[in-house]
C-alpha positions as CSV (number, residue, x, y, z in Angstrom):
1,X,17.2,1.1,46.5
2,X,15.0,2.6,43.7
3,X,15.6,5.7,41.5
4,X,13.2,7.6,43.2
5,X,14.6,7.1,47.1
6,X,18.1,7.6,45.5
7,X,17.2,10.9,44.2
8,X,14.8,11.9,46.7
9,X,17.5,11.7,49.4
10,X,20.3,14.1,47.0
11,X,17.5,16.6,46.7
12,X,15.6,17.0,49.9
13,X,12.0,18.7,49.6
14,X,12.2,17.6,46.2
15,X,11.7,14.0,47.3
16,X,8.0,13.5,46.3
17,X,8.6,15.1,42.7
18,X,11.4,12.5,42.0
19,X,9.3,9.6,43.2
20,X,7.2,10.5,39.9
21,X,10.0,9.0,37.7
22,X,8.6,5.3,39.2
23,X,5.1,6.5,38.7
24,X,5.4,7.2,34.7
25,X,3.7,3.9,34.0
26,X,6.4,1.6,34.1
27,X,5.9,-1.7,35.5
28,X,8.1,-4.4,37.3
29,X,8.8,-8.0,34.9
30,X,6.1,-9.7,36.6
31,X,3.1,-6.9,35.2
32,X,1.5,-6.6,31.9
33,X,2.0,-3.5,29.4
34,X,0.9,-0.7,31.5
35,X,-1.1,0.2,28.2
36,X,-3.4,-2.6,28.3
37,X,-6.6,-1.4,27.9
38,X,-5.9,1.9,26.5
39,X,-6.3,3.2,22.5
40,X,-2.5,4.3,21.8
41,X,-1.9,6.5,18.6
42,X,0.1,5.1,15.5
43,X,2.5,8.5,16.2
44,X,3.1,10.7,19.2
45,X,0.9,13.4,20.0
46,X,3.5,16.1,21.0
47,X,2.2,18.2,23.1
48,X,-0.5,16.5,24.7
49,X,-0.5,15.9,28.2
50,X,-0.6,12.3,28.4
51,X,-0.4,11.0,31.8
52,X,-0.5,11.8,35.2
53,X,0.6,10.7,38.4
54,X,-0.3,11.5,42.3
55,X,2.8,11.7,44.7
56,X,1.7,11.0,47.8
57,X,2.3,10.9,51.5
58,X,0.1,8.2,52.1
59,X,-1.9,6.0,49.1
60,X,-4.1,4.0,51.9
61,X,-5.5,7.3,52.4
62,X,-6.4,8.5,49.1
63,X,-7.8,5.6,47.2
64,X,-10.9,5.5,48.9
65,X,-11.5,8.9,48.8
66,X,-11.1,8.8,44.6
67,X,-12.8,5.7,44.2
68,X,-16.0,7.7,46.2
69,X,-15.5,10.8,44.3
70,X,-14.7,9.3,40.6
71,X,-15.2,6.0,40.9
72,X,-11.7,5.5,40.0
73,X,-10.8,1.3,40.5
74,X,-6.9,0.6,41.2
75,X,-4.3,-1.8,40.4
76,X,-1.5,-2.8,42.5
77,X,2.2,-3.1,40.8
78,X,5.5,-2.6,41.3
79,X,7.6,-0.2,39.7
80,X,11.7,0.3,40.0
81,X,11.1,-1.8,42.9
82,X,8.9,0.2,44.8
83,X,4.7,0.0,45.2
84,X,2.9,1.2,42.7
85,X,-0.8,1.8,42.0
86,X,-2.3,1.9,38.3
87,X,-5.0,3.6,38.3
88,X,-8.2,2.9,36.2
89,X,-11.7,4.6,35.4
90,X,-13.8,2.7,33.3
91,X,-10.8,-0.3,33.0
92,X,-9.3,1.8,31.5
93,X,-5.9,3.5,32.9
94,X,-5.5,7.1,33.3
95,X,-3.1,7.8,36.2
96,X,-0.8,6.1,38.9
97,X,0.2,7.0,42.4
98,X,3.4,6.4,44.4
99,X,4.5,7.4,47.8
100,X,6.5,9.7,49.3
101,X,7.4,10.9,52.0
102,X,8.4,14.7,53.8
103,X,11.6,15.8,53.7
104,X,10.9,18.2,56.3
105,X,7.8,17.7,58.7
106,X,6.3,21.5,58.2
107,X,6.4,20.6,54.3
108,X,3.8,18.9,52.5
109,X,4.8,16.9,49.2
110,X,1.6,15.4,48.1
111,X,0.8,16.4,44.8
112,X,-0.4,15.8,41.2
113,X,2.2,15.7,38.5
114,X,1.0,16.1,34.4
115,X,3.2,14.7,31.8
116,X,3.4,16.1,28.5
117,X,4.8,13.8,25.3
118,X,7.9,15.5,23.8
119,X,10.2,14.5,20.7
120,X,13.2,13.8,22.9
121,X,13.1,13.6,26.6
122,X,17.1,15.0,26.6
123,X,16.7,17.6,24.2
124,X,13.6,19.1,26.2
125,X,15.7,18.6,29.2
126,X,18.0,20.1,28.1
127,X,16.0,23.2,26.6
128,X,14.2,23.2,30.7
129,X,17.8,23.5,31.9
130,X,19.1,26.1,29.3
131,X,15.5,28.3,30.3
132,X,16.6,28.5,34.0
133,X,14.7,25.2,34.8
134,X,15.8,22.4,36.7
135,X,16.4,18.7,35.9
136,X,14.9,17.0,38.7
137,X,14.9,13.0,37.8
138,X,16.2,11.4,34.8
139,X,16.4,11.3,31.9
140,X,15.9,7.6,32.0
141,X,14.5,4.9,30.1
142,X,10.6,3.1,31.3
143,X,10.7,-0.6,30.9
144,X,7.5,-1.0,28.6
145,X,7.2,2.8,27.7
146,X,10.0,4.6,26.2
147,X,11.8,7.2,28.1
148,X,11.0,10.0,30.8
149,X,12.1,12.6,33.4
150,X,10.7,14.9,36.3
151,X,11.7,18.7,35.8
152,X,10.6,22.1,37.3
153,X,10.2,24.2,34.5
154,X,11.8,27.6,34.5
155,X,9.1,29.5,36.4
156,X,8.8,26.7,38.9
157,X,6.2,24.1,38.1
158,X,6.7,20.7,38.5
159,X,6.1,18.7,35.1
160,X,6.9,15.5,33.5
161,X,8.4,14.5,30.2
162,X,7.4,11.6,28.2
163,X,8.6,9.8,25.0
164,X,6.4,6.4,24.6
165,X,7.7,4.3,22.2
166,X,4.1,2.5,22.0
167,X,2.4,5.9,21.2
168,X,0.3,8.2,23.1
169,X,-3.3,8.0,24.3
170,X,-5.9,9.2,21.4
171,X,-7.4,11.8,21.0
172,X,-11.4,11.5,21.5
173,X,-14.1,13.0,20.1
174,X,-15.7,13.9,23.1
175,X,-14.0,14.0,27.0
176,X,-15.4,11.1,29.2
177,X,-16.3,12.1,33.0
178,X,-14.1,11.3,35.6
179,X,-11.5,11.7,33.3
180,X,-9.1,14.2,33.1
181,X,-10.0,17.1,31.1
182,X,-7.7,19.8,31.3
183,X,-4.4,21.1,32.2
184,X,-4.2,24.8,33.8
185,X,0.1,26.5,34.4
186,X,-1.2,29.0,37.6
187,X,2.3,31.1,36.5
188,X,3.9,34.3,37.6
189,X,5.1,35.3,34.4
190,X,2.2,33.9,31.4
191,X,3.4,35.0,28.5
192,X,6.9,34.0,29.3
193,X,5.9,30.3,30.1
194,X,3.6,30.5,26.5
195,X,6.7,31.3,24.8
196,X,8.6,28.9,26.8
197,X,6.3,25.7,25.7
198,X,5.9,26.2,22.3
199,X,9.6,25.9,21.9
200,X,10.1,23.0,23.9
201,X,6.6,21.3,22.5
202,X,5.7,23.4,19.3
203,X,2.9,24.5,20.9
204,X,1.0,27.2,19.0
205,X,0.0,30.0,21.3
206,X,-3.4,31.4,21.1
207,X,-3.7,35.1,23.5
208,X,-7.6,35.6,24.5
209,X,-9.2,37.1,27.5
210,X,-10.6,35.4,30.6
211,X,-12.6,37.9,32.7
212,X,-10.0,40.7,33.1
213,X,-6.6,39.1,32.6
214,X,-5.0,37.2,29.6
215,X,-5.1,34.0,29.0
216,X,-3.1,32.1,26.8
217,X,-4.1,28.8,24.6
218,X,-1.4,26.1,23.8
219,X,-2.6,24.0,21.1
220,X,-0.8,20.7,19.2
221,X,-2.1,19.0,16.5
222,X,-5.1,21.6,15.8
223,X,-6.6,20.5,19.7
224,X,-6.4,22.8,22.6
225,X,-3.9,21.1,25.1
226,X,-3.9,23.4,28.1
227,X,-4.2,27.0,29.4
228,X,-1.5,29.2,31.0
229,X,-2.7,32.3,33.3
230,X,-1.3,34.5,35.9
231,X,-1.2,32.5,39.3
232,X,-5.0,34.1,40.9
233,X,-3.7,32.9,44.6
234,X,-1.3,34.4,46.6
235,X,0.9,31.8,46.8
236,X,4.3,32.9,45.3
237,X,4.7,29.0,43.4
238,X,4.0,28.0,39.9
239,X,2.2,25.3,39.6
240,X,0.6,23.0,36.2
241,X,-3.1,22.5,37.9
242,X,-4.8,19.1,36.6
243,X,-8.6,19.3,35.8
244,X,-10.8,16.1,36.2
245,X,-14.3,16.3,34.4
246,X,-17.5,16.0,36.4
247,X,-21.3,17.1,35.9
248,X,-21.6,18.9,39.2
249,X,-19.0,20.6,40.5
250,X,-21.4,22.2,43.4
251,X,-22.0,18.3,44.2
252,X,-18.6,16.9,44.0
253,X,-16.8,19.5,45.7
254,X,-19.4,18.9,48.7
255,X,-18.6,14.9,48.4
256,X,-14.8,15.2,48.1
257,X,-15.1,17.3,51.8
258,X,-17.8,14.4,53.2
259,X,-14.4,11.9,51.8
260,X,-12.0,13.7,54.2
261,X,-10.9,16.7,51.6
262,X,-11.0,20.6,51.6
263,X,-12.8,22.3,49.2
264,X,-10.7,25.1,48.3
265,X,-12.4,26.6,45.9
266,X,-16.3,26.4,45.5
267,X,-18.5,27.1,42.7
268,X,-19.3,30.9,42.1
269,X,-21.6,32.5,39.2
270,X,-19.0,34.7,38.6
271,X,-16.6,32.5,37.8
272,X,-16.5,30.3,34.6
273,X,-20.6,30.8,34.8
274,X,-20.3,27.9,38.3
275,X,-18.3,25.4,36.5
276,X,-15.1,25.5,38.2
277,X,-14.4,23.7,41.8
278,X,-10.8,23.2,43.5
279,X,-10.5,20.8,45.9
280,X,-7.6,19.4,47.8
281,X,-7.7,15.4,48.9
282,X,-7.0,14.2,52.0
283,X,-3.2,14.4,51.8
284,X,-3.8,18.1,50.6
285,X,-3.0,17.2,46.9
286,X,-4.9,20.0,44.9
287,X,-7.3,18.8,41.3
288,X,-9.7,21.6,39.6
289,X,-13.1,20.0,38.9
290,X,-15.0,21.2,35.6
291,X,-18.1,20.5,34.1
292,X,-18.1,20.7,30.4
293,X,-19.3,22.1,28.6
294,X,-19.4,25.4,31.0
């Protein structure tokens, strides 16, 4: 049985978060080096959100519907004994998705999960647990990679912590489309989680204003890494909200409901000047969709 059905069955609804441990790019002996094909920095990038992976109710369902929207190509592997998809834009990898399945049949698991490179996967375990978080999967070492776990942060997101031992994606000089771009924590207490991440990552926090509400910058390594802003929805659930690049978010939002999604948030002028989209695919996992520059 693999780590993720083992834990998945001790934690109930919390099944499709702990299938993300198989999903953080390891590989079964039989695969190459999940990194082939990707530029990995000499040191770790702390900080940086560096990989992502979609838990999902049913894969067959959504990799058509990415490789329309992104034109994302996939790779089958096998990871803790379990299926595994790599996924690729350009040949080159950026995400994975595993499967999951409900715990309870009124609850939905399918989601994306961000992982963000830390100095010690146990220490900023640890830290989670000590903050009112919760350790999830792991801490426990990737073939290939280094060492991760899957933790809910203490106001309730979902996130991933990664030490690669091979380095961490580089930085570019400009972000590619289809890509992801960004990385959003929809929170109920902003300032809070702010002060939260730059202990565990050494962010430095950066307080500006978004329309009428704070928003707050998390930067490593002199590059903006992600946002953190009070949850706008009225759902009562914290949330780190992945952002994929794209040069029409009007247009893509309408393809990604053609594909079998739900476009749950379309474009408005009053809103990041009609550069913002959320969508949900098919199996109701949620991605932002940004053009950039606004």
């Amino acid at each position: 049985m693999s780590l993720a059905c083992r834990i998945g069955r001790s934690l109930g609804t919390f099944a499709a978060v702990a299938a993300l441990v198989a999903g953080a790019a390891c590989t079964g002996p039989a695969g190459p080096a999940p990194t082939a094909g990707m530029t990995l920095s000499g040191a770790p990038l702390i900080g940086k959100f560096v990989w992502r992976d979609l838990v999902t109710e049913d894969p067959a369902a959504v990799k058509p519907f990415y490789a329309a929207l992104f034109g994302w190509e996939f790779e089958e592997r096998r990871a803790l004994g379990a299926p595994y998809t790599l996924v690729k834009q350009g040949g080159v990898p950026i995400a994975g998705i595993s499967r999951a399945k409900r715990a309870l049949p009124d609850q939905p698991v399918s989601q994306w999960i961000s992982f963000l490179s830390v100095a010690s996967v146990d220490r900023a375990a640890e830290m989670v647990q000590q903050d009112g978080g919760r350790i999830v999967a792991g801490p426990l070492d990737l073939p290939r990679i280094g060492r991760g776990a899957v933790v809910l942060d203490p106001d309730g997101a979902p996130l991933g912590l990664l030490r690669s031992t091979a380095g961490d994606p580089v930085d570019t000089p400009a972000p590619a489309l289809n890509r992801f771009l960004w990385t959003e924590h929809l929170s109920r207490r902003p300032q809070a989680v702010a002060q939260f991440y730059a202990r565990l990552a050494g962010h430095e926090i950066r307080r500006t204003e978004v329309g009428d509400q704070g928003y707050w910058v998390l930067s490593s390594q002199d590059r903006p890494r992600a946002g953190v802003l009070r949850n706008p929805t009225t759902v009562d659930r914290s949330v780190w909200l992945a952002y994929v690049q794209v040069a029409d978010p009007a247009a893509s939002a309408a393809r990604a409901a053609q594909l079998g999604g739900k476009v749950l948030l379309a474009p408005r002028p009053d809103l990041r000047n009609g550069s913002l989209a959320v969508i949900a695919d098919p199996t109701g996992a949620v991605l932002a969709l940004q053009r950039w520059p606004m």
